[in-house]
C-alpha positions, 0 to 999 in steps of 0.5 A, a space after each residue: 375567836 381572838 378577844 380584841 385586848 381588854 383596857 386595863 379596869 381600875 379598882 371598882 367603885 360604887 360610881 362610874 361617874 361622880 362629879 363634885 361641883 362641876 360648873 360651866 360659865 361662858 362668860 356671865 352665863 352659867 350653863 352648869 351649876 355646881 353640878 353633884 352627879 352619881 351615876 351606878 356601875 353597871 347602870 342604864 342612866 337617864 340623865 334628863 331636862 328640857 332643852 338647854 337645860 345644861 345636859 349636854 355641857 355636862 356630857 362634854 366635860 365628862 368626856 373631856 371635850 370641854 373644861 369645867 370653870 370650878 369642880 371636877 368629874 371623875 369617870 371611871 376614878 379618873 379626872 375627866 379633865 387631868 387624864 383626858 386621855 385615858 377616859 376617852 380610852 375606856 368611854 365611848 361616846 355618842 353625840 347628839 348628830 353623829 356624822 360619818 363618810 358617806 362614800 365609806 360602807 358601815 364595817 370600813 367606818 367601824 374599822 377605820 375606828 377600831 384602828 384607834 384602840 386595837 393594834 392586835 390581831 387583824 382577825 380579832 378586830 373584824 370579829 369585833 366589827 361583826 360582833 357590833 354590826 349584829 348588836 346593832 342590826 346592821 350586819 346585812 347592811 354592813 358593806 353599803 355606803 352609808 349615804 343610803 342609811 336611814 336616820 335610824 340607821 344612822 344612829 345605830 351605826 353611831 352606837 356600834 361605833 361608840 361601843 367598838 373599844 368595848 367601853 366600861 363606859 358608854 355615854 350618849 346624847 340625845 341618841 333617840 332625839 330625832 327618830 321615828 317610833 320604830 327607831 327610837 324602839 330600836 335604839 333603846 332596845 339596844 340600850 337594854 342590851 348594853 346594860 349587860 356588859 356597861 355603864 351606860 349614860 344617855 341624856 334625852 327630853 323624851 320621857 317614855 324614853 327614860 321610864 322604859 328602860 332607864 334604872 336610874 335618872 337624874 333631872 336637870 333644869 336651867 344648869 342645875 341638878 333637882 333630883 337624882 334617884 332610882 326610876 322605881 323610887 322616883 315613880 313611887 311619888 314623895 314617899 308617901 305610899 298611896 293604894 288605889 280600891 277600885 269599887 263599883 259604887 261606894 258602899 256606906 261607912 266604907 270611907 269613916 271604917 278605913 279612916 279609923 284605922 290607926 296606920 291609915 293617913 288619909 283617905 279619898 274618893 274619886 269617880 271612876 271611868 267605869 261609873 263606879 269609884 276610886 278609892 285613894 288610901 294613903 297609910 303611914 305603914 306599908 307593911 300593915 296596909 299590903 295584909 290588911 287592907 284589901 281585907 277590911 275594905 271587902 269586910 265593909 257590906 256591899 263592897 264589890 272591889 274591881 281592882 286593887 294596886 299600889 299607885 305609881 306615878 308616870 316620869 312626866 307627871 314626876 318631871 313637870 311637878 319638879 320642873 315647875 317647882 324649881 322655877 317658882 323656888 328660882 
């Protein structure tokens, strides 16, 4: 197979996307504070906020689609805004309600895209077409009329068309927004597999969405960015490392034992569902805590342990915490 020509990569960076205090005003309104946004090569980034948070004002100016008021994005270490041109032809783009022509069939619409950026070989553009029909599990339905596509389809077909020019940069709005279960599954599936090959940005309110398959996020809120962070590091809560002991009752002197040692910050009992408990042992040294103390906890008499974990947090439980608190800061 002929490769359709690959676009011209510049020196790697550590970012694909950094913005330095991007803002967006429409008239006395401020859609976009002032915005410092890092986004990894090679990453799936989350970019989060409820609705009219700013997140897709963002989008369009890192795509070109919109100029910023202040600040400057670079994409790819280019300006998003001076080299409009040459960002479009190395990002692809996937809007919120992609729209197509209904009498035209999925491998015509990605042909008729592929036409912008290729002007090779007629082979190499239609191994690419089959190439992106089969990422996207359409290639049995490639050669129907797209009025007869599910939603799910639909958006499939979106992301097939975004990633035709094979893009160092794959930006998405909403892409799962207003699909049912198994076509959002779908969808972030593909999401998945993309990471091998590109930089992939895609904003949603969908949390689920984010903490399955997003290794970056950042979170957004009325124009202004709150945090921006690993997903595993956001999930570790504060900072602060917290065990969870599952015992099936409270041995005595367990809580005054562990509250004696010198690397424990604090502990805490909680009923659990089971009928026993649940201890909470937050420590000031990680490294100690993982060797020592599962052990001291099944010294003390009569400590039956059912289960034992670091605890993690859930994305929405993260989210509302710094939504909530940026609105009372406000």
């Amino acid at each position: 197979m002929t490769e359709p020509p690959t676009p011209e990569i510049d020196p790697p960076t550590d970012f694909a996307i950094a913005t330095h205090g991007l803002t967006k005003r429409f008239g006395d309104f401020t859609a976009l504070d002032a915005l410092e946004l890092r986004v990894p090569r090679r990453s799936v980034f989350g970019f989060l906020g409820p609705n009219g948070a700013g997140k897709t004002t963002a989008m369009r100016m890192l795509v070109g689609l919109s100029r910023p008021s202040a600040g400057r994005a670079e994409v790819l270490g280019k300006d998003a805004a001076r080299d409009s041109l040459e960002v479009r032809r190395r990002v692809g783009f996937l809007a919120q309600d992609p729209r197509f022509y209904e009498h035209q069939t999925a491998r015509e619409t990605l042909r008729f895209t592929a036409r912008f950026f290729y002007a090779g070989p007629a082979r190499a553009i239609e191994d690419r077409i089959d190439e992106m029909l089969e990422l996207v599990g359409l290639a049995d339905k490639a050669d129907r009329p797209i009025r007869g596509f599910s939603g799910g389809e639909r958006q499939r077909l979106g992301i097939a068309q975004a990633q035709v020019n094979a893009p160092e940069l794959l930006i998405m709005d909403e892409p799962a927004a207003a699909l049912d279960p198994v076509g959002r599954h779908a969808v972030l599936s593909i999401l998945d597999r993309l990471r091998a090959h590109t930089t992939v940005l895609f904003s949603t309110h969908i949390l689920d969405d984010v903490q399955r398959v997003a290794d970056h996020v950042a979170i957004l809120t009325r124009g202004r960015l709150i945090t921006q962070a690993p997903t595993h590091e956001l999930l570790t809560g504060d900072g602060a490392t917290t065990y969870l002991i599952g015992l099936e009752r409270s041995p005595d002197g367990t809580l005054e034992a562990l509250r004696a040692l010198p690397w424990v910050a604090d502990v805490g009992e909680h009923p659990a569902a089971d009928g026993g408990v649940t201890l909470h042992v937050a420590v000031h040294d990680e490294a100690i805590a993982r060797i020592e103390l599962l052990r001291r906890v099944m010294d003390t008499p009569d400590a039956v342990v059912t289960h034992f974990r670091r605890r993690s947090f859930e994305l929405e439980e993260v989210f509302m915490q710094l939504v909530q608190g940026a609105e009372v800061a406000r």
